[in-house]
C-alpha positions in Angstrom: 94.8 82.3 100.4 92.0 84.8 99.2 88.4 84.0 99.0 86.2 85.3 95.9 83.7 87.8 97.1 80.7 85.6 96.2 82.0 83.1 99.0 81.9 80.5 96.5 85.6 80.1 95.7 88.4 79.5 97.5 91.8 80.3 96.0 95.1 78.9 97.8 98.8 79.1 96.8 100.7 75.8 98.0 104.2 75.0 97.3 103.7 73.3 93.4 100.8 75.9 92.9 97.9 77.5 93.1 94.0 75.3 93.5 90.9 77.0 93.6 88.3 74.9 96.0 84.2 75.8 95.8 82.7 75.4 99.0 79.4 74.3 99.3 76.6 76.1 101.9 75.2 75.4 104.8 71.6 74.2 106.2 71.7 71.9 103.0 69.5 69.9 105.1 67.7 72.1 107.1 68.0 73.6 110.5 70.0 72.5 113.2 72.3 70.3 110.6 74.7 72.9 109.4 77.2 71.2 106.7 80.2 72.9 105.1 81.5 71.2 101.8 85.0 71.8 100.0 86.5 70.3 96.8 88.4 71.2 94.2 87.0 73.1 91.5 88.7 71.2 88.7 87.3 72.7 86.0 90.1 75.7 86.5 93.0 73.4 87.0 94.7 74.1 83.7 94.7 77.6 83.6 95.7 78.2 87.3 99.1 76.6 86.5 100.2 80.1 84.4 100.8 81.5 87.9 103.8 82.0 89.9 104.6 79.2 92.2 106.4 81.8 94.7 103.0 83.1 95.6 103.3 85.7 99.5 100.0 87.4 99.3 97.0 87.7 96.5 93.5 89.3 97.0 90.6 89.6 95.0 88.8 93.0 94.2 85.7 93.8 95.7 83.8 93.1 92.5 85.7 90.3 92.4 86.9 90.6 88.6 90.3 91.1 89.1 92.9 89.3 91.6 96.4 90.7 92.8 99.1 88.5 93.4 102.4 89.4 95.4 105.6 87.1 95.7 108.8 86.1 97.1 110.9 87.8 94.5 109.3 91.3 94.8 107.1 90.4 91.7 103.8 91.8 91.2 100.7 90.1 88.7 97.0 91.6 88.3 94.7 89.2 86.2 91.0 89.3 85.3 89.5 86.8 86.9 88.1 84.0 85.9 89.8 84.2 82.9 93.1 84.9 83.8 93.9 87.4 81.3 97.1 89.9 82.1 96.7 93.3 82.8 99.6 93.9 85.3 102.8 92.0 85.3 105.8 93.9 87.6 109.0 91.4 87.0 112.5 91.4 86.5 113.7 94.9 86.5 110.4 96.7 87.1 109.8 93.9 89.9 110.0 95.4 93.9 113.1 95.4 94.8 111.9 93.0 98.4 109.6 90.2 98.8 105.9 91.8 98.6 104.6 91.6 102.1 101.1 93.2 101.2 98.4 94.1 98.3 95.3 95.8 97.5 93.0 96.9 95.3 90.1 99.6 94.8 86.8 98.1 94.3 86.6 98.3 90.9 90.4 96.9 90.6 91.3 100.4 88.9 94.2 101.2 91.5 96.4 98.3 92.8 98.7 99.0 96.2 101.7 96.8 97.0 104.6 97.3 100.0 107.7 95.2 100.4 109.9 94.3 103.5 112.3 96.7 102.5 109.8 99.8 103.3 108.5 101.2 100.5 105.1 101.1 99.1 103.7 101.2 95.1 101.1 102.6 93.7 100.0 101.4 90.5 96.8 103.8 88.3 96.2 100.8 85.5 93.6 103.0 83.3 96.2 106.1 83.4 99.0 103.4 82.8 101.2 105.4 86.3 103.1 104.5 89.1 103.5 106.2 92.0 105.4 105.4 95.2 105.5 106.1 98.7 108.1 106.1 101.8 108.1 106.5 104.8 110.8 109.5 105.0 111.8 108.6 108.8 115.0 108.4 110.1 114.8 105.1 111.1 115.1 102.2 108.6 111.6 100.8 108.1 110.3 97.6 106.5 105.9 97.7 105.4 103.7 94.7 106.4 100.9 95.1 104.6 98.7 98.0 103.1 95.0 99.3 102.4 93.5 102.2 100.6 90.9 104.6 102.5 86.6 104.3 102.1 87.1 107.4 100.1 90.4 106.4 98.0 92.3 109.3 98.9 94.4 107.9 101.3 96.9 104.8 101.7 97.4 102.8 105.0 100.3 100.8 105.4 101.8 98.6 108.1 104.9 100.3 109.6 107.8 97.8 111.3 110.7 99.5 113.1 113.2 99.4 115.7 111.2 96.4 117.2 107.8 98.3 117.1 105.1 98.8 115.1 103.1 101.6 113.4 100.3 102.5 111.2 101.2 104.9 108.7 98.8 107.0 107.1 99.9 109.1 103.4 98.4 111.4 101.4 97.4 109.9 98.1 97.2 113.9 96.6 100.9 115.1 98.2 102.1 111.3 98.5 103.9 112.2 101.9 102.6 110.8 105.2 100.5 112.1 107.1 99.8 110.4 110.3 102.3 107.5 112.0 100.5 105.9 115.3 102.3 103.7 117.3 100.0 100.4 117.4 102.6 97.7 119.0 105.4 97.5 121.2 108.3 95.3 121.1 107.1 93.6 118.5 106.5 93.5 114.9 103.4 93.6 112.6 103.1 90.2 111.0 99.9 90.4 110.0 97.8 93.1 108.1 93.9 93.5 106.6 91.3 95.8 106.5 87.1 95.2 106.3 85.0 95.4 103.1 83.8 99.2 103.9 87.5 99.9 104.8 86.5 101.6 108.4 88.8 99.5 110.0 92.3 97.5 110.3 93.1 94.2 112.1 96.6 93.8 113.1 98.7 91.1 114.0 101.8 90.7 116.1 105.3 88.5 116.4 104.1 88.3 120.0 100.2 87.0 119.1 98.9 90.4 120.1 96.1 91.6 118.0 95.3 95.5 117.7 92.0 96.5 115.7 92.3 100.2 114.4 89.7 102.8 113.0 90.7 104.1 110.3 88.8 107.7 111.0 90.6 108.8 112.8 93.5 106.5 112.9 93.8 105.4 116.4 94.0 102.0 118.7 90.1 100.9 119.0 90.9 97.3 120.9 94.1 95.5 122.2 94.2 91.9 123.1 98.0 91.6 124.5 98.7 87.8 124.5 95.5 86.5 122.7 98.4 83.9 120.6 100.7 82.3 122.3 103.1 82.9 119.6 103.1 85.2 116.2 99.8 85.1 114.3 100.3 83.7 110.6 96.7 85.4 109.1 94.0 87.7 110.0 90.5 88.7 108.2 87.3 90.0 109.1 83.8 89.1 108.9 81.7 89.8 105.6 79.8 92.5 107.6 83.0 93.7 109.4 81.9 93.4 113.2 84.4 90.4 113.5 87.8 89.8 113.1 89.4 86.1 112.7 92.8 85.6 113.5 95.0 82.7 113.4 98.6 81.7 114.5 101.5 79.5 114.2 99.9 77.7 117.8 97.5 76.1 115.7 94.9 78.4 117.4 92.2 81.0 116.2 90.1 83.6 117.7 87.5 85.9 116.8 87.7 89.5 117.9 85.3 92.0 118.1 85.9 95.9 116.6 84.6 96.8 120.0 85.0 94.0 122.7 87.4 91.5 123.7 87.9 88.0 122.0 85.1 84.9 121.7 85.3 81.6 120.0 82.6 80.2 118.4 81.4 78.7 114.8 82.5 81.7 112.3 86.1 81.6 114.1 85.8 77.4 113.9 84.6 77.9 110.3 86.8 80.2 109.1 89.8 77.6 110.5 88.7 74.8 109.2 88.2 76.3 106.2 92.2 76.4 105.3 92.2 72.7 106.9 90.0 71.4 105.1 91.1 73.3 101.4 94.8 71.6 102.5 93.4 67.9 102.9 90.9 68.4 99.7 93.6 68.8 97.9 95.2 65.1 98.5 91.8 63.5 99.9 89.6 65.4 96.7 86.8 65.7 98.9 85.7 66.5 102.2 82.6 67.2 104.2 82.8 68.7 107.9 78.7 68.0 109.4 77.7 69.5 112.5 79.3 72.5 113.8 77.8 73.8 116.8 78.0 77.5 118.1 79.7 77.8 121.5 78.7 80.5 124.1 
């Protein structure tokens, strides 16, 4: 799923499709009665049904007029959004050769990133029409889990799997070779990958449920929760301001971790949860209204 930039739209890919939900704020009636809303947004319903059904990852630039979709058969789409209109579509032949694992975008949606399982990263310029692409030129056999470009745009992180460990790669977006390569997790792979709006910082997700937050500058290991999921965690994102991070797992559970601290629960973790719930039974109920969440301490 991806969530527009405004925080009024809600885009999820399901197995017959992809529905966009518009959530509705909170404190509609004041303080103290906090009420979250989501429903189907209906009125894009026809022309979400152009895009691929076989849907891995998608995110939304930073302006939020352009959206990045990844899938199953190492195809790659960029649209204009809200109007859907092509710019990018990587199939067939000039398709990934693996299932798409990870995308991003620059903030103006001008430079589009995408890795596959089968370790190797692409780099697409759409106003000078190239593409570029990176490797990880170790011994080893690698597969990439995920990927984000630097504050400054002149550098490319990407999620490194191999030999049952897991890295953080860091290239050079003049030389294309890499740079930097920090071990971030041991016997165990990286399952899930994102970075925060100002791009300071990457939350990391393991087969295991651990959950690494790195800084970017320089790239090293700011907080490690070993065990925080019992199992591997599905998802991860941070807060709009970037002092949190969310992450959820196959468990059913979700936790909010600090860039700086160890793991709390509370209503933006709750939120953030229920969120994805609540999209899921919109989407046979039509509507649904969650009243009421407190904030634990």
């Amino acid at each position: 799923m991806a969530v527009h930039p405004n925080g009024k739209y809600l885009l999820v890919s399901m197995e017959d499709g992809c529905v966009l939900y518009r959530a509705f704020g909170r404190d509609r009636n004041g303080p103290g009665n906090d009420e979250v809303r989501v429903q189907p947004a209906e009125e894009r319903s026809t022309s979400l049904s152009s895009l691929p059904k076989d849907i891995k990852c998608m995110k939304f630039s930073a302006n939020g007029n352009k959206l990045v979709l990844g899938c199953e058969d190492g195809s790659v789409f960029l649209y204009t959004w809200p109007d859907l209109k092509a710019v990018l579509q990587e199939t067939g032949e000039r398709a990934l050769r693996d299932s798409v694992t990870g995308v991003d975008l620059d903030d103006d949606g001008d430079v589009l990133l995408a890795t596959s399982y089968d370790g190797n990263c692409y780099i697409w310029n759409i106003k000078e029409e190239k593409i570029f692409q990176l490797r990880s030129h170790k011994a080893e056999k690698s597969s990439f889990r995920g990927c984000a470009l630097s504050s400054d745009g002149q550098q490319v992180f990407v999620g490194r799997n191999s030999k049952g460990d897991a890295y953080v790669s860091r290239f050079a977006m003049k030389t294309w070779e890499m740079e930097k390569d920090v071990p971030v997790m041991k016997g165990q792979a990286i399952t899930s990958f994102e970075c925060c709006s100002d791009r300071t910082h990457l939350v990391l997700g393991g087969s295991e449920g651990e959950v690494v937050v790195v800084q970017a500058s320089p790239l090293r290991v700011q907080n490690r929760t070993k065990k925080m999921h019992m199992v591997f965690v599905t998802a991860a994102s941070f807060s709009r301001a970037g002092d949190m991070a969310l992450t959820v797992s196959a468990d059913a559970s979700a936790v909010c971790t600090s860039k700086t601290s160890k793991s709390s629960t509370g209503a933006f973790l709750l939120l953030s949860l229920l969120v994805l719930l609540v999209a899921i039974l919109a989407y046979h109920a039509g509507d649904v209204s969650l009243i009421g969440l407190g904030t634990q301490k």
